[in-house]
C-alpha positions in Angstrom: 44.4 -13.4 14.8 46.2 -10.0 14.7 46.5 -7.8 17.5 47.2 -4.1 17.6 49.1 -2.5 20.8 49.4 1.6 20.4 51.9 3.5 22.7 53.5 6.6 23.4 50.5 8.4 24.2 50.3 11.1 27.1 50.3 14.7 28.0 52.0 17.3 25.9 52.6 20.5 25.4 51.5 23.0 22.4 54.0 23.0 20.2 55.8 19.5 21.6 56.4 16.3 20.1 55.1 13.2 20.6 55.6 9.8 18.7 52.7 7.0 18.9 54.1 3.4 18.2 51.3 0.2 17.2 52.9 -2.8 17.2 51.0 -5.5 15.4 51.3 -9.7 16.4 51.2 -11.9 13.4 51.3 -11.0 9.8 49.0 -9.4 7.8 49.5 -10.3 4.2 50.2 -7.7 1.6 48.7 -5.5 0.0 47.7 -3.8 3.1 47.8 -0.6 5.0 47.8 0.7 8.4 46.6 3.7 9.6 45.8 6.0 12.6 42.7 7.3 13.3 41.2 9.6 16.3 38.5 10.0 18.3 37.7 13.0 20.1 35.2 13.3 22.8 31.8 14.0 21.3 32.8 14.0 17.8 33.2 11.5 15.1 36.3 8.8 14.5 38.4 10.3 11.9 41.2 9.1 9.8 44.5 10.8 10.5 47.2 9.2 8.2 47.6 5.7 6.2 50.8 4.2 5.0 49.8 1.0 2.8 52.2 -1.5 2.3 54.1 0.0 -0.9 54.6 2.7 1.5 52.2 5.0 0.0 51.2 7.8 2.9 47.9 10.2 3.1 47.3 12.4 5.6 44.1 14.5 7.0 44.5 18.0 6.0 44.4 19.0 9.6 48.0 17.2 10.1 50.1 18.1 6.8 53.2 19.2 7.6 53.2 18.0 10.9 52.6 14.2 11.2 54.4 12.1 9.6 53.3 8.6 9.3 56.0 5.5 8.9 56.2 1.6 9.1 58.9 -0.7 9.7 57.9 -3.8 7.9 60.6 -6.1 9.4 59.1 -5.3 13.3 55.4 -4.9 12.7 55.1 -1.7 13.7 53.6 2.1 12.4 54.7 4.9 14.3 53.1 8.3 14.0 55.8 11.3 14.8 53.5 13.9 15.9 55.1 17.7 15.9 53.8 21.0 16.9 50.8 19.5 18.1 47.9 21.7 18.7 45.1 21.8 21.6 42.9 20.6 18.8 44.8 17.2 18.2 43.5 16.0 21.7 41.8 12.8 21.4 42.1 8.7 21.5 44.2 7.6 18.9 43.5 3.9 17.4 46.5 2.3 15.4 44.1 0.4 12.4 45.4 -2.3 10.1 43.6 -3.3 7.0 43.8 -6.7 4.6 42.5 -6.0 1.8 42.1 -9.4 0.3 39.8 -10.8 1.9 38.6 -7.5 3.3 39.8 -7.1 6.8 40.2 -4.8 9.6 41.9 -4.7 12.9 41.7 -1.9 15.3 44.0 -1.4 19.0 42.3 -0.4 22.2 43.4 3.1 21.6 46.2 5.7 23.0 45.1 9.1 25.2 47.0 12.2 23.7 46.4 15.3 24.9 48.0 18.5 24.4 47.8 21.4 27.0 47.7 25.1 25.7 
């Protein structure tokens, strides 16, 4: 069974950085990706950035240019480096992890971020 633990999550900011960590227990076999997502209160979850595991990156067009999405295979872990954030990026952010064969998700208890004007 994997398990997801997010941190680096708090209050920054406009215009600060922050860097979320999800460190992942076990091994999820290739191919796979992990993303972030984010929840913000009253609206919908919504996908922030993926890296797979041929280190292929996407990002919501919201964030371009200033998230940038990583992993480091040999720990486990995604980080998402988080720069000029805006009011706007306030929300929970869940660290996800996906299998693809078979088809599996995992999904962390999620990481508060919120960013003062």
């Amino acid at each position: 069974q994997v398990q997801l633990v997010e941190s680096g999550g708090g209050l920054v900011q406009a215009g600060g950085s922050l860097r979320l960590s999800c460190a992942a227990s076990g091994t999820i076999s290739s191919p796979n990706s992990m993303a972030w997502y984010r929840q913000a209160p009253g609206k919908q979850r919504e996908m922030v950035a993926v890296i797979t595991s041929g280190a292929s990156t996407n990002y919501a067009e919201s964030v371009k240019g200033r998230f940038t999405i990583s992993r480091d295979n040999g720990k486990n872990t995604v980080y998402l480096q988080m720069n000029n954030v805006k009011p706007e990026d306030t929300a929970v952010y869940y660290c996800n992890a996906r299998r693809y064969f078979p088809s599996t998700y995992y999904w962390g208890q999620g990481t508060q971020v919120t960013v003062s004007s």
